[in-house]
C-alpha positions as CSV (number, residue, x, y, z in Angstrom):
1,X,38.3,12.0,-49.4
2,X,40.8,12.0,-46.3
3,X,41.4,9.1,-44.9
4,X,41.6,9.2,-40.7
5,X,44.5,8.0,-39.0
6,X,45.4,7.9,-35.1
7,X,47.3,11.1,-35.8
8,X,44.7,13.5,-37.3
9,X,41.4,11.8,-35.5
10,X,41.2,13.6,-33.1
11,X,41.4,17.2,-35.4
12,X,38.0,16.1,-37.3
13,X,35.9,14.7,-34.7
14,X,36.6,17.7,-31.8
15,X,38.5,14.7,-29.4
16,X,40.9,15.4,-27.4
17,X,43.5,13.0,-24.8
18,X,42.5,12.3,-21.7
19,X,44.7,9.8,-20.2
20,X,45.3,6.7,-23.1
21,X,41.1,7.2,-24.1
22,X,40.1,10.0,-26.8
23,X,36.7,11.4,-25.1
24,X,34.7,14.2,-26.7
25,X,34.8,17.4,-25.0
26,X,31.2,18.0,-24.2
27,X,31.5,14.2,-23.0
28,X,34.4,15.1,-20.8
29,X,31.9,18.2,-19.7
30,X,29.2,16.3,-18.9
31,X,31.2,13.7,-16.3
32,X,32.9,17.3,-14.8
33,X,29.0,19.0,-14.4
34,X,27.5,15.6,-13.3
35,X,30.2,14.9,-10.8
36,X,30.0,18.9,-9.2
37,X,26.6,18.0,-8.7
38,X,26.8,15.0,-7.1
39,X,28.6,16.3,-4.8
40,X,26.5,19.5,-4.2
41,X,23.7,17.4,-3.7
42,X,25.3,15.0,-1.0
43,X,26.7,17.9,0.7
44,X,23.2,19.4,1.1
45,X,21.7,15.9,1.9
46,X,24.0,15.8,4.4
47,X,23.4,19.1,5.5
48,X,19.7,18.9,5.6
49,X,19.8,15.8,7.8
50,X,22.2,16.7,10.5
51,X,25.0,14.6,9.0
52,X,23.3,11.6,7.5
53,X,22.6,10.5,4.3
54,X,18.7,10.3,3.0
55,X,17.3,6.9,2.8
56,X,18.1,5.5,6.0
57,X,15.2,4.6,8.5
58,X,14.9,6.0,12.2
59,X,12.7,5.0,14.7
60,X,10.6,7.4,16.1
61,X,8.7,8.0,19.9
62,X,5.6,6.8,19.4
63,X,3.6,9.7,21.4
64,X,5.2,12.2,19.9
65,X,2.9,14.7,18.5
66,X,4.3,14.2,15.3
67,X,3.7,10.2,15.1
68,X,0.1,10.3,16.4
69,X,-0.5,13.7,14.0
70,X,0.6,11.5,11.2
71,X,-1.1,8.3,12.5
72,X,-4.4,10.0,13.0
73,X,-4.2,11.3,8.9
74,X,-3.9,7.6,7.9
75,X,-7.1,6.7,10.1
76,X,-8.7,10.0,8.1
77,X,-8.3,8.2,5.0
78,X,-9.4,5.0,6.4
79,X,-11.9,6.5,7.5
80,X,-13.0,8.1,4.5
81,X,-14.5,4.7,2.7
82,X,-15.7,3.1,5.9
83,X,-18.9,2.2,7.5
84,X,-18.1,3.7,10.6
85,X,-15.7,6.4,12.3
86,X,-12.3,5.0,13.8
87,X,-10.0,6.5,15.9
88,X,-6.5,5.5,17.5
89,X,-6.2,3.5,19.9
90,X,-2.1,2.8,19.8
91,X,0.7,2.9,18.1
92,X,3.4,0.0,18.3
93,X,5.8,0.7,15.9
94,X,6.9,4.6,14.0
95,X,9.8,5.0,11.8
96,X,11.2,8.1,9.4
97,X,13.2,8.5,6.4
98,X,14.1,11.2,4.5
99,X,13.4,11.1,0.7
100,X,13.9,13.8,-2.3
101,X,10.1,15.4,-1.7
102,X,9.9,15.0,2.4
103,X,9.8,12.7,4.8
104,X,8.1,9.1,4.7
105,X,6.7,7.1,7.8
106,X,6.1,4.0,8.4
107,X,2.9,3.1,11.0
108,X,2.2,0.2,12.8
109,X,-1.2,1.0,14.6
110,X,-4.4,0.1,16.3
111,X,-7.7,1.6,15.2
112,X,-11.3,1.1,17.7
113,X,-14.5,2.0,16.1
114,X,-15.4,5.0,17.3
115,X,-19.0,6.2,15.7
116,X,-22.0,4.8,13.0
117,X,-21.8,6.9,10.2
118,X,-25.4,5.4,9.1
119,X,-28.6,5.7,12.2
120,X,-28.7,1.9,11.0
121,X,-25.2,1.0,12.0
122,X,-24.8,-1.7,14.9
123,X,-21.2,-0.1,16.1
124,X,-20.8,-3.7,18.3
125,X,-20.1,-5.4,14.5
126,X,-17.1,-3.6,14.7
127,X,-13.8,-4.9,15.6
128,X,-10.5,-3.3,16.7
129,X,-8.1,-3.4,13.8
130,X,-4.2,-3.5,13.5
131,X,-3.4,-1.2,10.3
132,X,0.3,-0.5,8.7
133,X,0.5,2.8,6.8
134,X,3.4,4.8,5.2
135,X,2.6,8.6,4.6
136,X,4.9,11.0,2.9
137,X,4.7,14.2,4.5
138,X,5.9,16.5,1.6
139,X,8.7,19.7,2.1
140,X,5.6,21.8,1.2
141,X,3.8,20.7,4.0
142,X,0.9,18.2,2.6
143,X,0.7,14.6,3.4
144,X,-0.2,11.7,0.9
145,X,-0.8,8.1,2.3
146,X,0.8,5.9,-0.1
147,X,0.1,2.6,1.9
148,X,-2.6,1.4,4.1
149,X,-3.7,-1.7,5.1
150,X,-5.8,-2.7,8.1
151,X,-7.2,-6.3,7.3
């Protein structure tokens, strides 16, 4: 058996000097690959974005088509486990951000009752209500509400 010294180490275990640390080679690899993409993926974040970074929060117009397009999807959903039909009645607060898979926005809105989905339904019962919501509207096009709450 051969016993290691500072002087032969390196020969046995495939190290090699970088600076005063012995790293590995495929260690020293991985930090080179990792780094190159990093920085290929902040240059096309950057690039994607007009020059910001992703994960910042904009505010939006709140009659563009795009808010009250994405605004009206959230009051689908609602509307999909309620008694009665709402619709939009105005939107206070719109904000995007990009993420990895899209864009997310963040809703502030106010929903009226609209139509009984039952013959039975008394639509005056029905309040007004103030809803937040985010939606991610995905690169491929669909939309997902992850939040939504109109107490």
């Amino acid at each position: 058996m051969q016993h290691l010294t500072s002087s032969n180490f390196g020969k046995h275990h495939n190290l090699k000097m970088v600076g005063a640390v012995r790293m590995d080679r495929r260690v020293a690899l991985h930090f080179v690959i990792c780094g190159a993409l990093t920085l290929f993926f902040l240059h096309a974040a950057m690039c994607n974005t007009g020059g910001t970074l992703l994960g910042g929060w904009t505010s939006l117009n709140l009659s563009s088509v795009k808010v009250v397009t994405v605004a009206n999807f959230a009051i689908q959903y609602f509307n999909s486990d309620s008694e009665v039909n709402y619709k939009l009645k105005s939107i206070s607060q719109a904000s995007s951000c990009s993420v990895a898979l899209g864009t997310n926005y963040s809703l502030t809105f106010t929903i009226t009752p609209s139509a009984c989905k039952d013959a039975g339904c008394n639509l005056g019962e029905f309040e007004e209500k103030q809803c937040t919501s985010k939606v991610l509207e995905e690169t491929t096009g669909g939309r997902i509400v992850e939040t939504l709450s109109c107490p």
